[in-house]
Structures are given as C-alpha cells and as structure tokens.
Phi, psi and omega in degrees: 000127176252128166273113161056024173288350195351279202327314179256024194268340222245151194295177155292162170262111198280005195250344173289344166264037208284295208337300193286325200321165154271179155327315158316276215284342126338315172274326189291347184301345233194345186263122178280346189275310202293305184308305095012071207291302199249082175267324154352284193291316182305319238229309184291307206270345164301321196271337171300293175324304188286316167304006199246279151007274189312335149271345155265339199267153171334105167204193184196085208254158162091055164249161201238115176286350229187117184309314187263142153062264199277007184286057174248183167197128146314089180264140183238099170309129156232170216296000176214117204278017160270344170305155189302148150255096224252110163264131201232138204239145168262151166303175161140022213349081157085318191217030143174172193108184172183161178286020163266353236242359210231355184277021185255007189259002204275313167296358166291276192291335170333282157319000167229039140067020182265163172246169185209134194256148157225132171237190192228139169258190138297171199192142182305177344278342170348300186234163204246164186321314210313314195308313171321292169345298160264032167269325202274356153277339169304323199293317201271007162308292190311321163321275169302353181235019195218325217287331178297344181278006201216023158064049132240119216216357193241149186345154171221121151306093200267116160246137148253193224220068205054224164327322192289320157349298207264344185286324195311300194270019172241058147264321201287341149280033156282180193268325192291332221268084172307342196171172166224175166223085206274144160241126197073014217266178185226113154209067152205088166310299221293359187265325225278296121041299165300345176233202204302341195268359161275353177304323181276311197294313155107349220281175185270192173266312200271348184292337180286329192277309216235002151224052159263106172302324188301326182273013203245160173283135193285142186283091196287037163225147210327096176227120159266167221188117236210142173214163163254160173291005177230035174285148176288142216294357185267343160282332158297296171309334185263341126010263187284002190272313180300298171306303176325313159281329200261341186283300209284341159293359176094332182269169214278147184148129152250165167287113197208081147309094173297119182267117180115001197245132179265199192282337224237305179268012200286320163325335149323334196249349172267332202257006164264174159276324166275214252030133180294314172265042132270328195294311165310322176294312206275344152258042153287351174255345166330000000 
C-alpha cells in the first residue's frame, strides 16, 4: 500500500483525448469486467462466498428502509452494540448487483469486532442515479434511527464500492456519517455518458453538474480514497483527481494505492482481516 504517492502514480488519462477516441475505445475506457481477463472466475467465487456467509453468520437481513423493491438493508451485529459500523455500498455502475452478493466482505472489520450494514439500492434503468443518490441517505436515516434495536449503535463509517464509491462520497456529509472510505469510485459523470453504460442511466446535464463529486464543494470530512495500481487508468485519475481537490480545499482524508490490486481483487484488502483497507478503516476513527 502507497499512501498519498501520486505523483508518480498517476496513468495516462484516456479522457485528455476523449474527442478522438471511438466508441470501442470509449466503452473500454470504463469497461472493468473486459479489463480484468479472469473477473469472471472472481466475481462467481465472490458471490458463492457471500451466499454462503450470508446464511451463517449473525444477521438480520431484509429489513426495509424504503418503499421500493430494492430498498432493504442487511445488519451483521457485532458483539457490543457500541461498536464502529462500517456501511458499506455496492458497485455495479449504478444498473447491477445487489447487497447480497457483498456479504463476503463482512469478515474482515468483523474480526475486529466492528457490525457492518450493507444496504441495497434501486438500479438504472428503473430509477434514474439522481433517485439512487437519494436513497442512500434514507438508509442511513433508518439506520440512525432503527440499528439499536437490532444491536447496531456505534459510530459509522461509510463505504463503497465502484459505483458504491461514488454513492459514498455524495453521502458523506450525512450526520450520522463519522469518515468515509471510497473504493474504486467514479466522480467525474459526464464521460460515463459517452459509452455504452449510458443506456440504462440516461444521464442529463444537470445530473452531471449536481453528481459529479469532482464538480461539488468538498465535504470538510474525513474520506480516504482507496484504487488498485492496475485499475483502468480513468478510475485511477478520478481517484487521485478527487484528493487532489479536496487537499487543496484542506480537507482530511488519504490517497491509498493498493499495489497489485484490479478493480475486482482490490475487495481483498476489505475482505481479509489483516487488509490494508481495514486497516484504513479503523483508523478512520482515530
């Protein structure tokens, strides 16, 4: 793990030539599965592990925050209900996945005696991002006002994921919200527009002006900001594109380059107990 290494860190950006690019090279800017030769094999042993979890372990699943659908959340109590809570958002940009598929991440702060939430969003094209965006304050709305009766109380730490990255950090001034932990994020819209992954999402003009973090006034609280080094290089640049603004606005939060890690195992350093980004969550509460 390199903290706050940038400078010599950082890809070419395939988005300083957006013009000329095709289309082809445009989707690929942004496709992780495609990138990623056995994401395949990765993505089937993630989701077996979580089904598998997710029926052993201490929970309490399916509780509902939220009129549709997909508005639930999962809580995994951990054994003192003061304990930190680490919430946790899924990837999937936005129009897949779902929080079942995510319960293997739950042993990592677990073993350091943390609960851990996971909640489920709505997913494009059904609902449009602006609507994602504002569920996730519903959840943790629900959260702060539900999680004691179901032994979770403690201070909380809001993470994501991919998409869930980017749900994270235009979350992170909720009151409830102690730090955050973006992984993987997407916070520049307006390219994502450009390929094929605009089919489902649809996005607008204004939605790119008011959920783009790169384009918002920084949030003066605690967010690390987490990539693997062999992430595609427009996920990386927005990464470090992100700190960068935020260092020169003063606020608190590291750069933290997983070395060796793709988009797909960098879950590894959440889902170990010794993980670099456990290690970072917890000392988010520091």
């Amino acid at each position: 793990m390199l903290e706050n290494a940038h400078s010599t860190g950082r890809p070419l950006d395939p988005r300083s030539a957006w013009s000329g690019l095709s289309q082809a090279e445009r989707d690929a800017a942004y496709d992780n599965n495609a990138a990623v030769k056995n994401s395949t094999a990765l993505i089937a042993e993630r989701n077996e592990a979580s089904s598998r979890l997710r029926s052993t372990l201490k929970s309490h699943l399916d509780l509902a925050y939220g009129q549709r659908a997909n508005n639930k959340i999962d809580l995994y109590p951990a054994a003192r209900p003061e304990a930190p809570c680490l919430v946790f958002l899924h990837g999937g940009y936005w129009q897949r996945n779902s929080r079942e598929l995510f319960a293997m991440l739950v042993e990592g702060v677990a073993a350091h005696g943390w609960s851990v939430a996971i909640p489920g969003y709505s997913l494009a094209p059904e609902v449009s991002v602006t609507d994602i965006v504002a569920e996730v304050p519903r959840a943790l709305d629900w959260l702060a006002a539900n999680g004691a009766s179901y032994g979770v109380a403690g201070p909380v730490v809001l993470s994501g994921w991919s998409a869930g990255a980017h749900l994270a950090a235009m979350a992170l001034n909720h009151p409830s919200v102690h730090a955050g932990l973006a992984i993987s994020g997407v916070y520049e819209l307006a390219p994502i527009r450009d390929t094929g992954l605009n089919n489902a999402l649809k996005l607008t003009d204004e939605e790119i002006a008011a959920l783009s973090p790169l384009r918002l006034p920084v949030i003066q609280k605690r967010l690390d900001i987490a990539y693997g080094s062999n992430e595609l290089p427009a996920l990386v640049c927005d990464s470090i594109n992100l700190f960068d603004k935020r260092v020169a606005a003063g606020a608190p939060g590291k750069l933290i380059s997983v070395e060796g890690a793709d988009h797909f195992t960098i879950l590894e350093a959440l889902r170990r107990p010794d993980g670099v980004l456990v290690e970072a969550a917890r000392r988010l509460l520091d």
